[in-house]
C-alpha positions in Angstrom: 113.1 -133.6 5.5 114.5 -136.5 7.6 117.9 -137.9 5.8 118.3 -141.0 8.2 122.4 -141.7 8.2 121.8 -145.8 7.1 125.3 -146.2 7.7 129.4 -144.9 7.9 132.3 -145.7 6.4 135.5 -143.9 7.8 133.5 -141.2 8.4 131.3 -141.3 5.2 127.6 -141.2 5.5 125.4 -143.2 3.7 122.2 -141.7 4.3 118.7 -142.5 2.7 118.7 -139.8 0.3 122.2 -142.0 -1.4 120.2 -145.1 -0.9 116.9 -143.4 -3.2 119.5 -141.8 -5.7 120.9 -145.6 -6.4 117.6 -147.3 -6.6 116.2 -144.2 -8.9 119.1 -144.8 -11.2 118.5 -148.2 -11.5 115.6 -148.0 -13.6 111.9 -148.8 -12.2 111.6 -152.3 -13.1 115.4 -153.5 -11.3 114.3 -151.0 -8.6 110.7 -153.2 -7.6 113.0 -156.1 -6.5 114.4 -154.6 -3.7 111.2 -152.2 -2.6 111.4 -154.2 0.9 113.5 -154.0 3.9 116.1 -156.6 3.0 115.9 -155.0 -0.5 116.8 -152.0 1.0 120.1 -153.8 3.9 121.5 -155.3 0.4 121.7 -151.3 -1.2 122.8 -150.0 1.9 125.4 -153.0 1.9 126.3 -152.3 -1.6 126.8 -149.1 -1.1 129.3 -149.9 1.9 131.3 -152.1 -0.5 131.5 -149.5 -3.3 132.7 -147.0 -0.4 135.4 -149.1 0.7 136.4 -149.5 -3.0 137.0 -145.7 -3.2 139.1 -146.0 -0.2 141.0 -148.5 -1.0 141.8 -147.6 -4.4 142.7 -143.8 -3.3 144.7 -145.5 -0.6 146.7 -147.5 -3.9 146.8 -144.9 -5.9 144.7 -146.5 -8.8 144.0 -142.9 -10.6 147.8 -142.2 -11.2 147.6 -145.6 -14.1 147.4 -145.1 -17.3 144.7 -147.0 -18.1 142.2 -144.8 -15.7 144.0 -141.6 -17.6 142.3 -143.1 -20.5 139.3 -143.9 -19.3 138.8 -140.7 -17.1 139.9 -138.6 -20.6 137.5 -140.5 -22.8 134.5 -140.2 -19.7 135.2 -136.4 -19.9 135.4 -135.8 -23.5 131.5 -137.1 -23.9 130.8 -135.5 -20.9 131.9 -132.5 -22.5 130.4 -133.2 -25.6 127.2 -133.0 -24.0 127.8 -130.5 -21.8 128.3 -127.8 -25.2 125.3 -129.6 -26.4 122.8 -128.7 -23.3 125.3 -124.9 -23.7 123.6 -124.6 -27.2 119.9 -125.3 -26.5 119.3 -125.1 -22.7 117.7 -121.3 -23.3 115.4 -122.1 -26.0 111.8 -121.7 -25.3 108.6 -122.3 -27.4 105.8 -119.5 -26.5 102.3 -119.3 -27.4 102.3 -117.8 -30.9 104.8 -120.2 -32.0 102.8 -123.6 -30.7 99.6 -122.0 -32.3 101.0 -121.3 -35.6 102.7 -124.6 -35.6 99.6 -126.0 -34.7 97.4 -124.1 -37.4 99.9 -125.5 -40.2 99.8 -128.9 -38.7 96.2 -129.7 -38.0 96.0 -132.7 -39.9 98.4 -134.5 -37.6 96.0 -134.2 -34.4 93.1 -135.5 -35.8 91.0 -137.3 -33.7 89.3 -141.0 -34.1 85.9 -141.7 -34.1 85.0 -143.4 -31.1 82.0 -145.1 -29.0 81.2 -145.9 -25.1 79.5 -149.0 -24.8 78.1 -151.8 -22.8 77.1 -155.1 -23.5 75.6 -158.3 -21.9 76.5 -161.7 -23.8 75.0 -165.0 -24.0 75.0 -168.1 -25.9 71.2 -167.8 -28.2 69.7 -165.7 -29.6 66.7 -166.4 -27.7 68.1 -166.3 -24.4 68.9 -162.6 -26.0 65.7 -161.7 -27.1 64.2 -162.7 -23.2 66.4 -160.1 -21.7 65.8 -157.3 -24.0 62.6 -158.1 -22.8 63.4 -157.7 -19.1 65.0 -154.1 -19.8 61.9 -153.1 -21.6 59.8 -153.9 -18.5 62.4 -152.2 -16.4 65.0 -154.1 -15.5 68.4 -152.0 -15.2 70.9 -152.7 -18.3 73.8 -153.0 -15.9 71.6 -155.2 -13.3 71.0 -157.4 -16.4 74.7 -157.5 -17.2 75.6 -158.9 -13.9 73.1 -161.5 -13.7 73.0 -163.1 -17.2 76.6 -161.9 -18.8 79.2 -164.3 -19.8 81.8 -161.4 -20.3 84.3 -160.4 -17.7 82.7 -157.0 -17.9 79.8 -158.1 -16.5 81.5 -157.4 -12.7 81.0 -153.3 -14.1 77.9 -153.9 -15.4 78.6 -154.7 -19.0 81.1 -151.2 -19.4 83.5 -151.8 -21.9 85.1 -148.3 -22.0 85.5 -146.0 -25.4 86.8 -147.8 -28.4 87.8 -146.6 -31.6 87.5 -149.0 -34.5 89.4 -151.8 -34.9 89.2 -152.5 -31.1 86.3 -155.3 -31.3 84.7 -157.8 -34.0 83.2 -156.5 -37.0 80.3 -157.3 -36.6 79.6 -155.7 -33.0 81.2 -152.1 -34.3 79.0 -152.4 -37.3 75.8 -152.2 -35.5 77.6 -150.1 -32.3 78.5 -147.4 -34.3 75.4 -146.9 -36.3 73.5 -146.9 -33.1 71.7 -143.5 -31.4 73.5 -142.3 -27.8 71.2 -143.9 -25.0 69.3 -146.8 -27.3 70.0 -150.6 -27.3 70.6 -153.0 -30.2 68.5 -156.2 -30.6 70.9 -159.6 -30.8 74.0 -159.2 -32.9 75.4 -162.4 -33.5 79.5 -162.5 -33.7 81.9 -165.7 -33.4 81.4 -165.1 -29.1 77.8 -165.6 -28.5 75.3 -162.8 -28.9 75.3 -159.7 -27.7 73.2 -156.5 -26.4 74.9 -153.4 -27.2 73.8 -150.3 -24.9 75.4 -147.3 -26.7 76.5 -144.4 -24.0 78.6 -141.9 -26.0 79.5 -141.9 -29.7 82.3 -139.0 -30.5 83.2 -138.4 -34.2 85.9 -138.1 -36.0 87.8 -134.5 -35.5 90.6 -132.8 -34.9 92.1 -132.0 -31.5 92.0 -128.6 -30.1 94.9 -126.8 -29.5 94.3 -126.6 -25.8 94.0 -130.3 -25.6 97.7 -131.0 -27.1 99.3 -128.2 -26.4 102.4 -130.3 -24.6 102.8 -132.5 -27.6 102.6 -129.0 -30.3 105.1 -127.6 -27.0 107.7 -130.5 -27.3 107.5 -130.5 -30.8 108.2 -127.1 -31.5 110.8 -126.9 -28.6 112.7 -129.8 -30.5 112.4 -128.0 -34.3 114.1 -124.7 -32.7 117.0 -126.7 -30.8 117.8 -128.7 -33.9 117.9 -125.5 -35.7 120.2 -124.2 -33.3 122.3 -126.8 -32.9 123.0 -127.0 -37.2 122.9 -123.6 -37.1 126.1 -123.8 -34.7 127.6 -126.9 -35.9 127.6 -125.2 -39.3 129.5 -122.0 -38.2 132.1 -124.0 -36.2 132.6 -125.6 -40.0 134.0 -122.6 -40.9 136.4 -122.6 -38.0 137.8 -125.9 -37.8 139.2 -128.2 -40.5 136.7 -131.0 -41.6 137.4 -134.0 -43.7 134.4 -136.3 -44.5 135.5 -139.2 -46.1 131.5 -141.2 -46.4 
């Protein structure tokens, strides 16, 4: 790949693979604000600065004083803290038998909601209602229905408003949605909006997750059981090594 020098100081390049490091270790959100090219001439000219900072401090000598001894020491004692930490569980892997087994004893954790697909067109009577139900009867497409006499946002997708568990809409919309058959419409049902036609789509009930379909959640959670364990299991032996005074 191309890794355009953006520019040199005394030598050092300041390419765009620096520049992309910087803005990835800003976090996404700080990073959007300079996604432009003057957002990117104000890294590369921050970048310049902080070079010439180096220089100019290994030019005066700033990491012969005490006070960056200290700092540097303290930096490299949690760096090595972490270090021993990744030492102790960077190996450990969770294979197949494990996940299952943990999954088989922890079924009732992945259970799934009940949920429904649904559409809906919504209007202000209950007559107005009644005439389009009408219109659908005779042959009028649902969704064409939807776009012309809808006074919901979804009416732009034909009245789709996605799967929904309950608790997502009014009470008394999911009281008649999910009693409805897959493929049938309601008559009016009257909530605090308007009233509304209900086309039910899809109805899925409650369950439990199969293993295949959470495997990388059962996968991190296993992984993370093993590396506590190893990690007590070596903090305890070190116990044994080293003098230890709790005083809580």
């Amino acid at each position: 790949m191309n890794n355009k020098v953006l520019a040199t100081v005394n030598g050092k390049e300041i390419t765009e693979d620096i520049v992309m490091k910087f803005l990835n270790d800003l976090g996404p959100q700080t990073a959007m604000q300079f996604q432009s090219p003057e957002g990117m001439k104000k890294i590369v000219e921050e970048l310049i600065n902080q070079e010439m900072l180096y220089l100019d401090a290994k030019e005066n000598n700033l990491e012969e004083e005490e006070e960056f001894k200290n700092q540097q020491e303290k930096f490299q004692e949690g760096l090595l803290k972490q270090y021993a930490v990744n030492k102790v569980i960077k190996d450990i892997e969770a294979n197949d038998d494990e996940m299952k087994e943990f999954f088989e004893e922890n079924k009732e954790h992945y259970k799934t909601e009940a949920s429904i697909t649904s559409s809906h067109i919504l209007v202000e009577t209950e007559e107005k209602a009644k005439e389009i139900i009408e219109e659908i009867e005779s042959g009028k497409s649902f969704e064409d229905a939807a776009k012309e006499y809808s006074s919901c946002p979804s009416k732009d997708q034909g009245g789709n408003l996605g799967e929904s568990t309950r608790g997502k809409m009014v009470p008394e919309f999911e009281d008649v949605a999910f009693d409805m058959e897959v493929g049938t419409i309601s008559e009016p049902v009257k909530t605090e909006f308007g009233y509304h036609i209900i086309k039910l789509a899809d109805k899925k009930e409650e369950g439990t997750s199969s293993f295949e379909d959470v495997k990388d959640q059962v996968q991190a959670q296993v992984l993370g059981r093993k590396q506590q364990e190893a990690y007590l299991e070596k903090t305890n032996s070190l116990r044994e090594k080293y003098e230890v005074e709790n005083h809580m």
